[in-house]
N, C-alpha and C positions, 0 to 999 in steps of 0.2 A: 503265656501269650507270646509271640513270635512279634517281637517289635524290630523296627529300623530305625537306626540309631544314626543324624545324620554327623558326618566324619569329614577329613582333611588328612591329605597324606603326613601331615604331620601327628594326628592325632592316630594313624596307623600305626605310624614310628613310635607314638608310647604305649601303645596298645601291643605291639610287640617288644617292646621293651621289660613291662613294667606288669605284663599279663591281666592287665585290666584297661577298665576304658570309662573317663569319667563325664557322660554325655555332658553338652552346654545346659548350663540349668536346669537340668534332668530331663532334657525334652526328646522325644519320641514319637514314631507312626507307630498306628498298628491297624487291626482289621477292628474297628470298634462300631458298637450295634448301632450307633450317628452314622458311620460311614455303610454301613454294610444296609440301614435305611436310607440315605441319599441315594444308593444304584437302585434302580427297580430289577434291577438282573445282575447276572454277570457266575461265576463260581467262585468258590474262598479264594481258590488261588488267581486269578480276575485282581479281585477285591484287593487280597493281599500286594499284588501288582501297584493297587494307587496307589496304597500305603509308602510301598517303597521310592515308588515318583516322589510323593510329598516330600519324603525322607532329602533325597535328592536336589529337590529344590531348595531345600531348607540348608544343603551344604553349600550349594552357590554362596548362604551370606557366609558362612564362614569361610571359604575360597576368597572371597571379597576381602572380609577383619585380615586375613592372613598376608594377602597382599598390600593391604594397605599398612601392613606391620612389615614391606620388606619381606615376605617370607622368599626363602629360596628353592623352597620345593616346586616342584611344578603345579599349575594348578586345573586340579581333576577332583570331579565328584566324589567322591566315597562315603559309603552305605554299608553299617555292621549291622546284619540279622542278625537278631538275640532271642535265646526265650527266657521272659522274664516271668514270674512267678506275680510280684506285687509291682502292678502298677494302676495309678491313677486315671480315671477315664479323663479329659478336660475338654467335652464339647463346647464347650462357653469360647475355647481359643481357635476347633475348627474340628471339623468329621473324624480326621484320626489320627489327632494329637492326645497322647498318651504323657505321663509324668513319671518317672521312677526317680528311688531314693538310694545315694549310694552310686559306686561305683559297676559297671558288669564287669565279672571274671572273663576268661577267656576261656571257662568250660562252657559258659552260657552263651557264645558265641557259634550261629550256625553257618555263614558265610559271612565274606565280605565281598562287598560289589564296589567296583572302580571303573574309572573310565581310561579308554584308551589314548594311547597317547595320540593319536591323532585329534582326539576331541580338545584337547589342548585351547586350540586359539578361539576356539566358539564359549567353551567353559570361561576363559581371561575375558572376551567381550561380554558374557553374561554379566559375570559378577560385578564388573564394570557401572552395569546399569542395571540391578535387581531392582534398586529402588525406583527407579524410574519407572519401571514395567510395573510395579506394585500402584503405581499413582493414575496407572492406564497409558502412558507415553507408548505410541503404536511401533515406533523402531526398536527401545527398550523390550515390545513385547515379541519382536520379531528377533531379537539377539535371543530371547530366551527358549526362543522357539528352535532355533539352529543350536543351542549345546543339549538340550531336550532330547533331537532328532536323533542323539548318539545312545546309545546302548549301553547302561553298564557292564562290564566283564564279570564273571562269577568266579568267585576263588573260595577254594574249602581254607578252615583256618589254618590248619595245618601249611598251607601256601604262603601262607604271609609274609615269611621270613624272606622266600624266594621272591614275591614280589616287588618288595620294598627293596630287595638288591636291583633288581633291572631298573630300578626308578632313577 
């Protein structure tokens, strides 16, 4: 199954490092029969599409943990595509939250998706206030709606090395 795995450019830098990647608590999107029964339409690749949003969102809180750790990387989404063999469905937590066990290699890696450095100050305001927007706070939900509005970049793995230098 082709999961999104949500990331921090830090967790890039050990993903190219260390040629694996050890998601937070094993957590993961993917295109799961909850989610692909929540759309009444759409195509896999659609579908596939939320999953990686979710993914996305889900980086915001680690962009948040990171900054609130001082981190010095910049703070931008990122989203490794994987295909994973065994994983756990976990509707109980949301439509296409998946579990896997163990770290992913960097053969089982089929892109990584980042944001552009422009999305920079919309991603730093998101994270800022995820939890807020999570509570229903309407400006929290409009912060998240402005790093949202940006587009992750698509990079083959093979890129990674180069991208993490321009960073």
């Amino acid at each position: 199954m082709r999961v999104y795995l949500p990331a921090t450019v830090s967790m890039l830098r050990e993903l190219n490092e260390k040629r694996e990647l050890a998601p937070v608590d094993g957590t993961a999107f993917g295109l799961t029969p909850t989610l692909r029964e929540f759309y009444t339409g759409g195509t896999e690749e659609e579908l596939e599409y939320v999953a990686l949003l979710e993914a996305a969102r889900a980086s915001l809180r680690l962009v948040a943990a990171e900054l609130d750790a001082g981190s010095s990387d910049p703070p931008r989404r990122a989203v490794v595509a994987a295909d994973i063999d065994d994983v756990e469905l976990r509707p109980d937590l949301d439509a296409a939250v998946v579990r896997i066990s163990g770290t992913v290699p960097m053969k089982a890696v089929a892109a990584v998706h980042v944001d552009a450095p422009e999305a920079e100050e919309a991603v730093r305001a998101a994270a800022e206030v995820i939890d807020e927007a999570d509570l229903g706070d309407d400006d929290a939900e409009f912060a998240l709606g402005e790093a949202e509005d940006h587009e992750l970049a698509w990079y083959a793995p093979q890129e990674l090395p180069f991208l993490l230098e321009l960073l």
